[in-house]
Each structure stands twice: as structure tokens, then as C-alpha cells.
Chimera marker file (.cmm) of the C-alpha trace (Angstrom):
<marker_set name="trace">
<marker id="1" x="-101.076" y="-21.326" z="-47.994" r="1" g="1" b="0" radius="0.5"/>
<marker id="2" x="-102.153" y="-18.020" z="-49.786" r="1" g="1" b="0" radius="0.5"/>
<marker id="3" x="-100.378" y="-15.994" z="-52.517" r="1" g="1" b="0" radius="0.5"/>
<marker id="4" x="-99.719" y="-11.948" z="-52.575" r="1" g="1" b="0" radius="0.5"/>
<marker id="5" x="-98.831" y="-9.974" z="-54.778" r="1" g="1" b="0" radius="0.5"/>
<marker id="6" x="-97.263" y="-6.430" z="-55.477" r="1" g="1" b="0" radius="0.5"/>
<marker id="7" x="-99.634" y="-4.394" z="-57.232" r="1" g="1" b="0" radius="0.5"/>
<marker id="8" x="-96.107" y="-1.969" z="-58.553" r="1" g="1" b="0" radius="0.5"/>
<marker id="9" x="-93.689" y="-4.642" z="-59.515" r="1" g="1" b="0" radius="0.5"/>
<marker id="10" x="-96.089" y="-8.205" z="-60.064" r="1" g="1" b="0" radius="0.5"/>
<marker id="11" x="-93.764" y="-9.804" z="-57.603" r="1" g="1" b="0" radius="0.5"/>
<marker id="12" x="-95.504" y="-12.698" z="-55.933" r="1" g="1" b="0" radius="0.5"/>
<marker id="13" x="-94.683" y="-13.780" z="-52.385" r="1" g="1" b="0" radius="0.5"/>
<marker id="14" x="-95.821" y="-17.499" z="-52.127" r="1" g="1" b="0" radius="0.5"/>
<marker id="15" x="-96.375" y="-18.554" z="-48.340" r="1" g="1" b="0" radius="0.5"/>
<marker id="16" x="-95.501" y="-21.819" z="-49.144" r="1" g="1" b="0" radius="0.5"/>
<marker id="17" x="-92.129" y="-20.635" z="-50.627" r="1" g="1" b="0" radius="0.5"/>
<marker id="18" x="-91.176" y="-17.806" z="-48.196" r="1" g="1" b="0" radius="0.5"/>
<marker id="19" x="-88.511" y="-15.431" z="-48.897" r="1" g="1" b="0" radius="0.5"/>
<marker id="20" x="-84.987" y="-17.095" z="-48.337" r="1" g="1" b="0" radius="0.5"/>
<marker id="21" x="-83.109" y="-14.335" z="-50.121" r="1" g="1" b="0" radius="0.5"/>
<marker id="22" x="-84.478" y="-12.204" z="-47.424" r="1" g="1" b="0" radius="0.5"/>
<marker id="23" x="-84.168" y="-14.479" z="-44.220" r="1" g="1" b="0" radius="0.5"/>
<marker id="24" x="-87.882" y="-15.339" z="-44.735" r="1" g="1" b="0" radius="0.5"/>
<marker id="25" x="-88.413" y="-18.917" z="-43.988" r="1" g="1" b="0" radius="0.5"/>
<marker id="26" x="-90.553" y="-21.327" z="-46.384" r="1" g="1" b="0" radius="0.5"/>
<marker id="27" x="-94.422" y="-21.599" z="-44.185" r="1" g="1" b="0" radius="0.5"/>
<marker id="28" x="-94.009" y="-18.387" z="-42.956" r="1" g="1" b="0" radius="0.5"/>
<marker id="29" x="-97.663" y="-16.746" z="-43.423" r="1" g="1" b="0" radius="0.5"/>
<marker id="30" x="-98.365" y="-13.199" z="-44.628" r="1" g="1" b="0" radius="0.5"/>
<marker id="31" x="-99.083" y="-11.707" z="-41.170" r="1" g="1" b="0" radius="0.5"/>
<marker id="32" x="-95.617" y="-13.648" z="-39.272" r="1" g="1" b="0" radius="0.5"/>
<marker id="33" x="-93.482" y="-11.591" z="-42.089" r="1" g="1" b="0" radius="0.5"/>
<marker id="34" x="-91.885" y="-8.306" z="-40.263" r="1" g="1" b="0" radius="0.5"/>
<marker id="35" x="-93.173" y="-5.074" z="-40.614" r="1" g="1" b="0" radius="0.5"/>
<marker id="36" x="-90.448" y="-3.720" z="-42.387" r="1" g="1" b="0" radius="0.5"/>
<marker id="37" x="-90.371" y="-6.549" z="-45.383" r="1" g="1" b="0" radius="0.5"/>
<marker id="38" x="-90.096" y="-5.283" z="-48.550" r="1" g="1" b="0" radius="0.5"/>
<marker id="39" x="-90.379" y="-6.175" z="-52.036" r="1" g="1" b="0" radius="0.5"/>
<marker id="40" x="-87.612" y="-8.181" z="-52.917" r="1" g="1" b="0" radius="0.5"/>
<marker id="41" x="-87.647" y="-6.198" z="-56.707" r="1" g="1" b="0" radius="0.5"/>
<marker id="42" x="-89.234" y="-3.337" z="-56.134" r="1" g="1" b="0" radius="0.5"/>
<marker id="43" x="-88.928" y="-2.210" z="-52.304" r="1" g="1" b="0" radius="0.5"/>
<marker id="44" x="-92.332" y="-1.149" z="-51.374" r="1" g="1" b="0" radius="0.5"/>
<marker id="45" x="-93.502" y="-2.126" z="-48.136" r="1" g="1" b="0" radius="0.5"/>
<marker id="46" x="-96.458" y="-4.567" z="-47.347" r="1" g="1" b="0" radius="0.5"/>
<marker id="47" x="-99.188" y="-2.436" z="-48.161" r="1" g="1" b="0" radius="0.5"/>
<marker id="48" x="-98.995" y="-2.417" z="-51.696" r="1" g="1" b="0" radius="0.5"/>
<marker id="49" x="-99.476" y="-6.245" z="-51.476" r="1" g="1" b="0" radius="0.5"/>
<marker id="50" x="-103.018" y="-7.922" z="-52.498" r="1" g="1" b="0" radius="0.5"/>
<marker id="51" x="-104.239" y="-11.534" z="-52.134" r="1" g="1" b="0" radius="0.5"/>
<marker id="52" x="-104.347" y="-13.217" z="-55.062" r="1" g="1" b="0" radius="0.5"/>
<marker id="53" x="-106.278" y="-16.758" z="-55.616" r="1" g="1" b="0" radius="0.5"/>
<link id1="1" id2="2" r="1" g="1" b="0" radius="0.2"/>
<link id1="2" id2="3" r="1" g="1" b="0" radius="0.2"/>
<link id1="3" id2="4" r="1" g="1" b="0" radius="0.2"/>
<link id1="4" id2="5" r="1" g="1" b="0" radius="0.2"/>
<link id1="5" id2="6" r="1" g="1" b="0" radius="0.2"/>
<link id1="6" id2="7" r="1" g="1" b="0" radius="0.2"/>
<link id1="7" id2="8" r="1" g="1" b="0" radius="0.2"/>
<link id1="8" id2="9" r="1" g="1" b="0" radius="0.2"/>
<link id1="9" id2="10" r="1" g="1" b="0" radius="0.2"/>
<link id1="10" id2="11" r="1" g="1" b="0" radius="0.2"/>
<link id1="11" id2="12" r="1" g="1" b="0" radius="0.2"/>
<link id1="12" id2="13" r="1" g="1" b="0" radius="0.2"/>
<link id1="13" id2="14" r="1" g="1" b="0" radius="0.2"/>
<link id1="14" id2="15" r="1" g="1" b="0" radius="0.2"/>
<link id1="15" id2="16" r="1" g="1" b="0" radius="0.2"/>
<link id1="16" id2="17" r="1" g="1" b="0" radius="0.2"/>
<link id1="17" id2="18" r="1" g="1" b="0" radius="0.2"/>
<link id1="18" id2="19" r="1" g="1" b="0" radius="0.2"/>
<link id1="19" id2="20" r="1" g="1" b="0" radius="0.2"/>
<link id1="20" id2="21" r="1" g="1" b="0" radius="0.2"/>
<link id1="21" id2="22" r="1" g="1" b="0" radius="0.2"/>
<link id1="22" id2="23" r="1" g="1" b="0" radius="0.2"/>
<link id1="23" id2="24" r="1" g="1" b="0" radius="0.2"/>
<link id1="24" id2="25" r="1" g="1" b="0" radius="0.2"/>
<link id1="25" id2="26" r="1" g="1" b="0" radius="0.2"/>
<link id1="26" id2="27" r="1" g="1" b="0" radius="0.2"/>
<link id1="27" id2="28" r="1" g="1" b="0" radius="0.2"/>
<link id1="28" id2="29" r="1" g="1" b="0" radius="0.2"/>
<link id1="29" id2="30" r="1" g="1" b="0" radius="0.2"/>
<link id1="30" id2="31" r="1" g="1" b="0" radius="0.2"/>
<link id1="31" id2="32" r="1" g="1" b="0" radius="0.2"/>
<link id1="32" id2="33" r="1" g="1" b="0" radius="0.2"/>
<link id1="33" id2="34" r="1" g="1" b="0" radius="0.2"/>
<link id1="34" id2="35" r="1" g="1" b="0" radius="0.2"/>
<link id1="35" id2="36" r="1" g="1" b="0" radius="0.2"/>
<link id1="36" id2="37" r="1" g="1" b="0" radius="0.2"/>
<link id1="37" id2="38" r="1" g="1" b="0" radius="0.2"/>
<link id1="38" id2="39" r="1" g="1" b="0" radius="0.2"/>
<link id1="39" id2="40" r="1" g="1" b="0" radius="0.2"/>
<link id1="40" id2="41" r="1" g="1" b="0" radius="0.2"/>
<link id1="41" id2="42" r="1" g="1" b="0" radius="0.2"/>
<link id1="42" id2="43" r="1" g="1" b="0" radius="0.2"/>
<link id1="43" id2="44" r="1" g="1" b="0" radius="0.2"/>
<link id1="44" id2="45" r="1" g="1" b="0" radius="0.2"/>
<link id1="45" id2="46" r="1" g="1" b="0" radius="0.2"/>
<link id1="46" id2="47" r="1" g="1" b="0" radius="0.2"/>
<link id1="47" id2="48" r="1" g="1" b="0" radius="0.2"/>
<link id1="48" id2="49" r="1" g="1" b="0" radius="0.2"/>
<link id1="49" id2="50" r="1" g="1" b="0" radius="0.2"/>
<link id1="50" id2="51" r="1" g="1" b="0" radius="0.2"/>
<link id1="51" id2="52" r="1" g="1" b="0" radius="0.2"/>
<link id1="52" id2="53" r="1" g="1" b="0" radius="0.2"/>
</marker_set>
């Protein structure tokens, strides 16, 4: 499972953890999350997301 995070806000989105505030299932990988995600604290879309080790 692989980490990302926003380079605005430092938010990290955990595959392993998901999103469950946002519908977004525990397992669910980077590239199964919708389009139209968004930062949970910031907003911004996927693209201002980086892989982190």
C-alpha cells in the first residue's frame, strides 16, 4: 500500500487507511479513488498529490 501526500495542506492519504469521512473505503488504491476526490482539509483535487515513501 503506498502513501500520498498534498503538497498545499501536508495531508496524507494512506491506501491502507482510505478515506471513510469521505465514503472512501480502507484498500482502496490511489488510482480506484474518483476523479473528483479532494483533499479532505484543503480541497485541492488529485493533482497536487505526490508519492511519498
Amino acid at each position: 500500500m503506498k502513501k500520498y501526500e498534498c503538497t498545499v495542506c501536508g495531508y496524507i492519504y494512506d491506501e491502507e487507511l482510505g478515506d471513510p469521512d469521505s465514503g472512501i473505503a480502507p484498500g482502496t488504491k490511489w488510482e480506484d479513488l474518483p476523479d473528483d476526490w479532494v483533499c479532505p482539509l484543503c480541497g485541492v483535487g488529485k493533482d497536487d498529490f505526490e508519492e511519498v515513501n
